[in-house]
C-alpha positions as CSV (number, residue, x, y, z in Angstrom):
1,X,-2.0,64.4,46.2
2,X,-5.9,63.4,46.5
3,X,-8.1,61.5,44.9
4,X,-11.4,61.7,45.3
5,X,-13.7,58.1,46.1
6,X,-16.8,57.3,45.2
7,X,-18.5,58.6,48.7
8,X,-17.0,62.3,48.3
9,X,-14.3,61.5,50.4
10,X,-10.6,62.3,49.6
11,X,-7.9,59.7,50.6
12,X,-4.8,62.1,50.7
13,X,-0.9,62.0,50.8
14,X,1.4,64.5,52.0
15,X,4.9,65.3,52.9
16,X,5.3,66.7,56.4
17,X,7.1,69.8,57.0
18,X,9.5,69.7,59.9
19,X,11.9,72.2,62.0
20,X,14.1,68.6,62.4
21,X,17.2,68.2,60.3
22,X,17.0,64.6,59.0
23,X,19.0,62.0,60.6
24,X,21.4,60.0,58.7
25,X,19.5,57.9,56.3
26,X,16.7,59.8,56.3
27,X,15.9,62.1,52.5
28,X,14.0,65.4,52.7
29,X,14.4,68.9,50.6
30,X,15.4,71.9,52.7
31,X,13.2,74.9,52.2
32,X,14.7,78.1,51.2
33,X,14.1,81.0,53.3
34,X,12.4,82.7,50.6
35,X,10.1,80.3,50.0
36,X,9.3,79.6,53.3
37,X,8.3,83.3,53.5
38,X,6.0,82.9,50.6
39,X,4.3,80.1,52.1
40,X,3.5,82.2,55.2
41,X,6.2,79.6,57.6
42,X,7.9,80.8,60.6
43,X,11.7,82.1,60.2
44,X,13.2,78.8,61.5
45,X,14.7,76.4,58.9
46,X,12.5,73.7,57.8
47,X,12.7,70.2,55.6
48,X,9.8,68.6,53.4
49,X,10.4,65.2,54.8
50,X,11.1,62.5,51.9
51,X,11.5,59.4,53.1
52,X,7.9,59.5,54.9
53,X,4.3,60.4,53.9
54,X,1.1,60.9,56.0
55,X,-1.9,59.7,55.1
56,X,-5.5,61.1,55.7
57,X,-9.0,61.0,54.8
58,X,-11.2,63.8,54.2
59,X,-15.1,63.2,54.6
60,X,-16.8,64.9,51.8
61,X,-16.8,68.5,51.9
62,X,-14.6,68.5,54.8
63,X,-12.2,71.6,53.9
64,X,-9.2,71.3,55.8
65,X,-7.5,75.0,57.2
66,X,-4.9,75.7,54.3
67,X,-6.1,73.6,51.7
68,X,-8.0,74.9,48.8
69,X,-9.4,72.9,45.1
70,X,-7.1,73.6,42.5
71,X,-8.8,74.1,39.4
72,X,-7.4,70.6,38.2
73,X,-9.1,68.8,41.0
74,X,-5.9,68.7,43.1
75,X,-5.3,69.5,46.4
76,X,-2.2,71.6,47.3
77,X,-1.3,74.0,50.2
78,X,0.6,76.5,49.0
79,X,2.7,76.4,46.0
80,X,6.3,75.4,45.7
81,X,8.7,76.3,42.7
82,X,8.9,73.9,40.3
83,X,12.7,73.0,41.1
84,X,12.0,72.3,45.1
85,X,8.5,70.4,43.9
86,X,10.3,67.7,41.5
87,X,12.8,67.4,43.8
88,X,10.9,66.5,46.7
89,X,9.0,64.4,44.3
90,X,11.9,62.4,43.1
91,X,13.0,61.9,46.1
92,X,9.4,60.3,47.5
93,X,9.6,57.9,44.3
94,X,12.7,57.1,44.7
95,X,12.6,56.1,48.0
96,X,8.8,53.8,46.9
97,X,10.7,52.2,44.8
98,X,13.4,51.2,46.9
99,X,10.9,50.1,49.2
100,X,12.6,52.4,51.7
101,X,8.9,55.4,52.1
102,X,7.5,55.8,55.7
103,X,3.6,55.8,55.6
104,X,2.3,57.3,58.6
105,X,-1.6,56.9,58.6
106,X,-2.7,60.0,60.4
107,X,-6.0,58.8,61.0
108,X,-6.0,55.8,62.2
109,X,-2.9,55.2,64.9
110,X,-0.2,58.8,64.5
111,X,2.1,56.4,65.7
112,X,2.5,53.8,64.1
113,X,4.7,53.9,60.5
114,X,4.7,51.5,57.8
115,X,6.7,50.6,55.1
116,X,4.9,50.3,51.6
């Protein structure tokens, strides 16, 4: 998801991709081999991590490697079927709203995570 401010810049928010099976307590959305071929991955099993997000900024008309304008305006790498999207999604809002979703600010400290 992006959003675009009033300097050009882009404050966005994405799910990280991990080879690391989520720990108890932890959500994320295994990706199918298939897909995971589609989107160009490696041949290890991976998870779209749910219970976290990063966030960056991109400067205006910074293109980041793998990212490309949709025609809507939206940013996306790749594209996941609908099913494994709204899943992943549900899971993210679900875990907002439970107060329970990691925010990882990429660019400021990778380390430190923060609960919204």
């Amino acid at each position: 998801m992006s959003k675009e401010r009033e300097d050009g810049s882009h404050k966005v928010i994405v799910c990280p991709i991990t080879h690391t099976p989520p720990e108890k307590g932890q959500s994320a959305v295994e990706i199918p081999y298939k897909v995971a071929q589609s989107l160009k991955l490696d041949h290890d099993q991976m998870w779209i991590k749910t219970h976290q997000v990063n966030t960056l900024e991109w400067e205006k008309d910074r293109l980041p490697y793998g990212i490309s304008l949709t025609p809507r305006g939206e940013w996306e790498y790749g594209m996941l079927p609908y099913g494994l999207r709204e899943k992943m999604y549900e899971q993210v809002e679900h875990n907002r709203a439970e107060n329970q979703l990691g925010v990882v600010k990429r660019d400021e400290n990778p380390e430190s995570v923060k609960k919204k």
